[in-house]
Phi, psi and omega in degrees: 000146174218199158274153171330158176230052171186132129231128179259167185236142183229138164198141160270211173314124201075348170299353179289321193304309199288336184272326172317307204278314190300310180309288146011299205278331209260104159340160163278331188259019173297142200251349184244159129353113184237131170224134183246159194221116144227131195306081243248122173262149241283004158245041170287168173261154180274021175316330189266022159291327174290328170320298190305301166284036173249342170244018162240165193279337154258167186284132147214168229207170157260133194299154189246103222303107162104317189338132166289144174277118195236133187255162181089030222212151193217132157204106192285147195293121165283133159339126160085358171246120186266147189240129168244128152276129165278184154296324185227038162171173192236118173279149179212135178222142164300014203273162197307160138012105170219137197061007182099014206214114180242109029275147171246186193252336173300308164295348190277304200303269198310359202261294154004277173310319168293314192278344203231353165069244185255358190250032170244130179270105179273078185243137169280129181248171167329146162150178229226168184042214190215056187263125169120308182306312201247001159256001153281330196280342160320313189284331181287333183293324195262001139090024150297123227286116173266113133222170183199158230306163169289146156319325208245034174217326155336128173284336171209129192302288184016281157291350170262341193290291168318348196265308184281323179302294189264042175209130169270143177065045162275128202303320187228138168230088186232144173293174191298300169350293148329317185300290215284282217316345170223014139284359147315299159322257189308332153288016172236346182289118165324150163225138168260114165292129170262157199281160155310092165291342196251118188260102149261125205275038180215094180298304199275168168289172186284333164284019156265278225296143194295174196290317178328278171305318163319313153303357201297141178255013168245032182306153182277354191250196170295093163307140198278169172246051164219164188245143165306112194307321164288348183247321191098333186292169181314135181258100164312123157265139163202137183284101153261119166032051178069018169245151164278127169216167180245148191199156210234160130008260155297350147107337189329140178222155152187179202270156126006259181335294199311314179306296177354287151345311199264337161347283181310323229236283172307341153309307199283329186276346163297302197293325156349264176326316177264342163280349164281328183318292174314261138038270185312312169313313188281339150324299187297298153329304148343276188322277164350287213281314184310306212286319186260327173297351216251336201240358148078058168232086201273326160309314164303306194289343190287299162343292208294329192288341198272313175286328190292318188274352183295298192318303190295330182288347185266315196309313160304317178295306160313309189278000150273334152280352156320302202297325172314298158334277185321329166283321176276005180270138163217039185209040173278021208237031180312289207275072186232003184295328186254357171257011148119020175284341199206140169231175197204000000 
């Protein structure tokens, strides 16, 4: 028996803080891997490696496409990539989306989970929606260590929340405070490797696979009656390990929550998109109308004006449901780590 050999980290909104203090926190003789995921929006700078090794005891790299896994090693996800573990290296893949976000954190879990079975340690962090669940419950299926940050100790709930409703038997539920004691602990506990009990017949991840399989129309699950936000194409339900999640074509994935999410966000840029529409009409209409008062067409300028005021009175009405909507989101701050929301 020996200790694990692999950990991984997922964290979103509020994870630079949360990832800093855990590193921070880590012995020079930590003895496993560590590769993090954080959610990056897709032209971010690799800035938080550096952070991360201005307050850490380990070296840390930005992941390199095929890299050997070095233990005693910090290896951070680049923006716009997705990170898998192999058994001896780390793959960046160009694949699609999942949950709205590449790098996500659910392929990094399952990718984990395939190569290392039962000797992979997972923890989940801050952050928002439920990215990260169903690459915990992988790592749990494969009887690999799950933890993960407390709700009410989180800068942002979300993601443990979700994690503890829909994943069983997660091994630790800790404020942030807690965690390196016992990710300390568990790089050091003996494990005895266990065989895969669980046979999956689809051996690569799913941001591996070719256009070919992806398309197949004799796929097992349903189609859905909603379309991929990102494609237009048609969205399949399928059921992982008891979550509902959706999947396109092109492989684009999400969660319940997540579609929700990207739903909304596309609802606000349609309304968006009609109050310039609205706008523009009642400009126009204006100008036109000035133009036939000026030619003493004065019935036409009444109509046009008349339109002019129909526009600005719906175009108002949108932008008070905008505004309305924007006040009640109040975990909207996902991609704000790298845009100038947080110094350190």
């Amino acid at each position: 028996m020996s200790s694990q050999d692999i950990m991984v980290i997922g964290a979103s909104a509020g994870g630079v803080e949360a990832l800093i203090y855990l590193v921070k926190h880590l012995p020079t003789e930590f003895n496993i891997p560590i590769v993090i995921v954080l959610h990056l929006p897709k032209h971010g700078t690799e800035v938080l490696s550096s952070l991360l090794n201005r307050n850490s005891k380990l070296p840390v790299s930005v992941v390199i496409n095929n890299q050997a896994i070095e233990t005693g090693k910090i290896y951070v996800a680049p923006p716009d990539r997705h990170v898998l573990v192999k058994e001896n290296y780390l793959q960046l893949t160009l694949g699609p989306r999942e949950n709205n976000h590449r790098p996500a954190i659910d392929p990094l879990f399952r990718s984990a989970s395939r190569a290392f079975n039962n000797r992979v340690i997972a923890v989940l962090l801050t952050g928002t929606l439920d990215d990260g669940t169903a690459g915990l419950k992988a790592v749990k299926m494969r009887d690999g260590v799950a933890v993960v940050q407390k709700p009410e100790d989180a800068m942002y709930p979300g993601m443990p929340r979700n994690a503890i409703e829909n994943v069983e038997n997660i091994d630790y539920i800790l404020p942030l405070s807690e965690i390196p004691a016992i990710l300390i602990e568990l790089a050091n506990r003996p494990v005895e490797s266990l065989e895969n009990s669980q046979d999956n017949s689809r051996k690569s991840d799913l941001v591996e696979l070719d256009l070919n399989e992806l398309s197949q129309d004799d796929r097992p699950n349903k189609t859905s009656v909603f379309i991929c936000p990102d494609c237009g194409g048609p969205l399949w339900e399928m059921q992982q390990q008891g979550l509902l999640r959706y999947r396109c074509r092109i492989g684009h994935a999400y969660s319940m929550e997540s579609l929700l999410a990207r739903k909304s966000d596309d609802l606000e840029d349609a309304l968006w998109l009609a109050m310039r529409v609205l706008e523009e009409k009642a400009s126009l209409s204006r100008k036109i109308a000035t133009r036939m008062r000026s030619q003493n067409q004065v019935s036409a300028a009444i109509r046009l004006e008349e339109q002019e005021k129909d526009a600005i009175d719906r175009a108002k009405v949108i932008q008070k449901v905008i505004y309305q909507n924007n006040q009640n989101i109040g975990e909207n701050t996902e991609t704000f780590f790298l845009q100038g929301g947080t110094e350190v």
